[in-house]
C-alpha positions as CSV (number, residue, x, y, z in Angstrom):
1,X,-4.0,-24.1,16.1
2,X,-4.0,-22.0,18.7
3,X,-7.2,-21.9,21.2
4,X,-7.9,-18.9,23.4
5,X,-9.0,-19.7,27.1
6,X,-12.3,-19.5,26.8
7,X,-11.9,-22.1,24.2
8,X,-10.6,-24.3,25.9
9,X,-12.6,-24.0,29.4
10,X,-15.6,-24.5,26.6
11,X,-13.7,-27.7,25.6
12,X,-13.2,-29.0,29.1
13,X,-16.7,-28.4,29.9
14,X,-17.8,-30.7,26.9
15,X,-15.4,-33.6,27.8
16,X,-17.1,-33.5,31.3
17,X,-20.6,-33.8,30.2
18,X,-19.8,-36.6,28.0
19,X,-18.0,-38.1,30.2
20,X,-21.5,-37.8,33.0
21,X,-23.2,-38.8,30.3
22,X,-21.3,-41.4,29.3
23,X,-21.0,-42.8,33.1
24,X,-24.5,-42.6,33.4
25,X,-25.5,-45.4,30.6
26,X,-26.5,-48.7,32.1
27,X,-28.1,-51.9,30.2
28,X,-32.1,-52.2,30.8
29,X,-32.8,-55.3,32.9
30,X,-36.2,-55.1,31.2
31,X,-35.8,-54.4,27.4
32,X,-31.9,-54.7,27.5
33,X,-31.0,-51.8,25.4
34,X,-28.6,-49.5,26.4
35,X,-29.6,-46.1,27.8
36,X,-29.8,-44.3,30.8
37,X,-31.3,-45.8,33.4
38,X,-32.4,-45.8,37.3
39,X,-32.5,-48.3,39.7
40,X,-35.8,-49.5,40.5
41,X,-37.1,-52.2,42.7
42,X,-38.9,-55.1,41.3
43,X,-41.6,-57.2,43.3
44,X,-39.4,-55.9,46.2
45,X,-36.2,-57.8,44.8
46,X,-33.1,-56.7,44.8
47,X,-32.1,-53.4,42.9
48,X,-32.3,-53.7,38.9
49,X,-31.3,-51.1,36.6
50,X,-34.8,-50.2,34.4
51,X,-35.0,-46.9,31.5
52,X,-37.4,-44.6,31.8
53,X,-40.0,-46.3,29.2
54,X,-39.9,-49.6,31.5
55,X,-40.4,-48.1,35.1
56,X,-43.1,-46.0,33.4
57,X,-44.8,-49.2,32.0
58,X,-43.9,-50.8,35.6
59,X,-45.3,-48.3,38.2
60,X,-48.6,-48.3,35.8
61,X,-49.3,-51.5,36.1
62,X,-48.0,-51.5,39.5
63,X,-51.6,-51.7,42.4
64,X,-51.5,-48.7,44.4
65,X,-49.8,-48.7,47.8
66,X,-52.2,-49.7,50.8
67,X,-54.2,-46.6,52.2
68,X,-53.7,-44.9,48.8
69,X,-56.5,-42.4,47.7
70,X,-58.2,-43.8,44.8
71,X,-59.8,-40.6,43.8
72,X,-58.7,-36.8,44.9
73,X,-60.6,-35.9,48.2
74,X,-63.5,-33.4,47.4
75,X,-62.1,-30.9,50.1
């Protein structure tokens, strides 16, 4: 089989994003499933790794930061 260069630059390109993508899975400190994740601070802890789903739930349960709007200003 022979591939032409464009190809094989297509090829290369795919092995990299699977290998981001792969590189960028983590285990959930909250739901522990395996996905990509970001690190997130809990109860100002140290660092944890938490998906998507989980900071969501987090930061909405999560009291506003003091001197935080609680509605939009009218001006």
């Amino acid at each position: 089989m022979h591939a032409s260069m464009t190809e094989l630059d297509e090829l290369q390109e795919m092995r990299e994003n699977i290998r981001r993508s792969l590189a960028a899975l983590e285990l959930c400190w909250s739901c522990q499933r395996v996905c990509e994740c970001e690190q997130d601070l809990v109860d100002d802890a140290a660092p944890v790794w938490l998906c998507c789903a989980c900071r969501e739930k987090l930061h909405a349960d999560a009291p506003p930061e003091p001197g935080a709007l609680l509605w939009p200003s009218p001006w």
